[in-house]
C-alpha positions as CSV (number, residue, x, y, z in Angstrom):
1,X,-64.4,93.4,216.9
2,X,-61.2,95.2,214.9
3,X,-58.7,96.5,216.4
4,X,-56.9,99.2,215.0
5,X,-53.7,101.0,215.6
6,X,-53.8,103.2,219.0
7,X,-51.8,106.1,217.3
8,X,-54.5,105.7,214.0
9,X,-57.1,105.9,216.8
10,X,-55.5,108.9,218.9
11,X,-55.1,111.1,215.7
12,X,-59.0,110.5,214.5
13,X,-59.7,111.1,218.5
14,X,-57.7,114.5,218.6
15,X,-58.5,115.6,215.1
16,X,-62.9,115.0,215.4
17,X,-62.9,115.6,219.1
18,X,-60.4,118.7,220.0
19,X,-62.5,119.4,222.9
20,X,-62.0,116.1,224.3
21,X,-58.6,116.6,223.0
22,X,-58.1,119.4,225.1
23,X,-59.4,118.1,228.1
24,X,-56.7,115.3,228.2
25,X,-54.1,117.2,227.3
26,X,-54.9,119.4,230.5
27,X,-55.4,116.5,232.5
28,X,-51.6,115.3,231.5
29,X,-50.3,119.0,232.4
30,X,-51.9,118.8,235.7
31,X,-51.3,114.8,236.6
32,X,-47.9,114.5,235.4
33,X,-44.6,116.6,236.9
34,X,-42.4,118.1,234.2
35,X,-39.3,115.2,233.1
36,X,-35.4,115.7,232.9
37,X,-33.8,114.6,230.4
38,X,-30.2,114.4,231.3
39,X,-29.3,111.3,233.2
40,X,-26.2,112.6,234.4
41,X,-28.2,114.5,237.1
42,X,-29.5,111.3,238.6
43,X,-26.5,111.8,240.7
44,X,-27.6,114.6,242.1
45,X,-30.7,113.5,243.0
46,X,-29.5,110.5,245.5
47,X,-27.1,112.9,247.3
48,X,-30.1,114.9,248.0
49,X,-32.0,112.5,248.8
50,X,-29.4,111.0,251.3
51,X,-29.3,114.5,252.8
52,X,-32.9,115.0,253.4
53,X,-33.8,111.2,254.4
54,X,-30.8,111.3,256.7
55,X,-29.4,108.1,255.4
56,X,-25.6,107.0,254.0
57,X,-26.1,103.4,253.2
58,X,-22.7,102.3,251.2
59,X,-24.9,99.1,250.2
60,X,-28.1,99.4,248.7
61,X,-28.8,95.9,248.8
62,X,-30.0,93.6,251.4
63,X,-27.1,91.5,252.3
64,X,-28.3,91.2,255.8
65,X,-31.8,91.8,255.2
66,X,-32.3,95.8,256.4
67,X,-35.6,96.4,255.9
68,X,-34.7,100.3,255.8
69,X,-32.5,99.7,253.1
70,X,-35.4,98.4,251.0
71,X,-37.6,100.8,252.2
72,X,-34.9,103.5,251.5
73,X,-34.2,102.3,247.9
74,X,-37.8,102.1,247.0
75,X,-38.2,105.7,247.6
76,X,-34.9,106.9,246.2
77,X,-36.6,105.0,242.9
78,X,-39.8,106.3,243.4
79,X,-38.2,109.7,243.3
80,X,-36.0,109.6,240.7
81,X,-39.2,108.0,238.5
82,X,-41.1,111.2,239.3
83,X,-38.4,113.0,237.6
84,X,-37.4,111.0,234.8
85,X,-40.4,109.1,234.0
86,X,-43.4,110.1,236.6
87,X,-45.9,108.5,233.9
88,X,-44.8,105.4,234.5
89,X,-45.0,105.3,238.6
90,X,-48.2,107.5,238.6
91,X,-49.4,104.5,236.1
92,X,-50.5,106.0,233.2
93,X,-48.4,103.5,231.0
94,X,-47.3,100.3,231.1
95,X,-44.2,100.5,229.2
96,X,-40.7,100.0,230.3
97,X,-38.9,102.4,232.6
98,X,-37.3,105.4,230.6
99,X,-34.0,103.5,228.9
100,X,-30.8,104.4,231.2
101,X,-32.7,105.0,234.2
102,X,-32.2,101.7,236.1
103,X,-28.2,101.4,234.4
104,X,-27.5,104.7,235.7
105,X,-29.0,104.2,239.0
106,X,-27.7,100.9,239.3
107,X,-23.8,102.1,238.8
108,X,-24.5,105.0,241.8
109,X,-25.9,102.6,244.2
110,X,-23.7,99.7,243.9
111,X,-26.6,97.3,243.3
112,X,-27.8,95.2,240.2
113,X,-30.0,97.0,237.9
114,X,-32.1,93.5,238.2
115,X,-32.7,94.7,241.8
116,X,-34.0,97.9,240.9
117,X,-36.1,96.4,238.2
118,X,-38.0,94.4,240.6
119,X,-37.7,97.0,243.1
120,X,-39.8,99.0,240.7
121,X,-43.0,96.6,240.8
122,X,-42.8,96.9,244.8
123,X,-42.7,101.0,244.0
124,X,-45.4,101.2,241.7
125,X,-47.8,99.2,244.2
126,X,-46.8,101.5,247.1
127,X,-47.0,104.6,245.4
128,X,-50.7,103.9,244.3
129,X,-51.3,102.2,247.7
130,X,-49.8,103.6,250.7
131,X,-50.9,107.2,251.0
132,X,-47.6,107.9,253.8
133,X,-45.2,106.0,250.4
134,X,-46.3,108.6,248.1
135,X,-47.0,111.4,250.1
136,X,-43.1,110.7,250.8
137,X,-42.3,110.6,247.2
138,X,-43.5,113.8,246.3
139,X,-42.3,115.8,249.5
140,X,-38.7,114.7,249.0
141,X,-38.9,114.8,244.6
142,X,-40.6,118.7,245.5
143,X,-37.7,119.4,248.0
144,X,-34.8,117.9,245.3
145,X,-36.6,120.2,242.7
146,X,-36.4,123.4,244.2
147,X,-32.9,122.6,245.8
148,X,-31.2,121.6,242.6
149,X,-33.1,124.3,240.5
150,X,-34.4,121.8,238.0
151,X,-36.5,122.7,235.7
152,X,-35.8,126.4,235.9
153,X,-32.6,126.8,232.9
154,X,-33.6,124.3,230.2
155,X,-32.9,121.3,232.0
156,X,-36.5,119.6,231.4
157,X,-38.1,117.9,228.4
């Protein structure tokens, strides 16, 4: 069998089939939250998130081996993928986090960005397999929203 280039496939797809066309399109409105695009709000996000988890570690790696400080870190990530790149922890892509995430992230936590890479893997898993993890997720990325006003003056893709 020949395989072709997906984007050569996607415009045939889209351009023969706009019904089917539409129907995915609608399916990515509905599936996937609106993105930021300013990194500089990332920030923000993990003060709110301290505030409504209740937590102030200083370190948010495991130098003694807190299991709450995993399990924290893995939602703040979870989180801030929802906002800057919920396609790839809802799993509709394989691709590499959004470029700046993890570096920005890393320099606000005071951990390696080669934590949160791995941490990531551990994320995606739980959000697709712990109902509680991503029920979580979404609760505190929905509170964060409507607290910091995203998405309502230009701030999103």
């Amino acid at each position: 069998m020949r395989h072709y280039n997906p984007a050569l496939v996607v415009d045939i797809l889209r351009k023969e089939y706009p019904e089917v066309n539409k129907r995915i399109l609608q399916r990515i409105d509905n599936d996937i939250p609106m993105k930021l695009d300013d990194l500089e709000l990332i920030p923000c996000i993990i003060r709110s998130f301290k505030l409504h988890r209740g937590v102030d570690h200083i370190e948010w790696i495991n130098k003694l081996g807190s299991r709450d400080i995993s399990e924290d870190r893995e939602l703040l990530l979870s989180v801030v993928m929802l906002f800057f790149h919920p396609e790839k922890i809802i799993q509709l892509t394989t691709e590499k986090a959004r470029y700046g995430v993890m570096s920005k992230m890393s320099g606000e936590l005071n951990c390696g960005r080669d934590v949160l890479k791995k941490s990531l893997t551990a994320v995606i898993v739980a959000f697709r397999v712990y109902k509680s993890f991503n029920e979580e997720a979404y609760r505190l990325y929905e509170l964060i929203k409507i607290e910091n006003k995203f998405f309502e003056y230009g701030k999103a893709e």
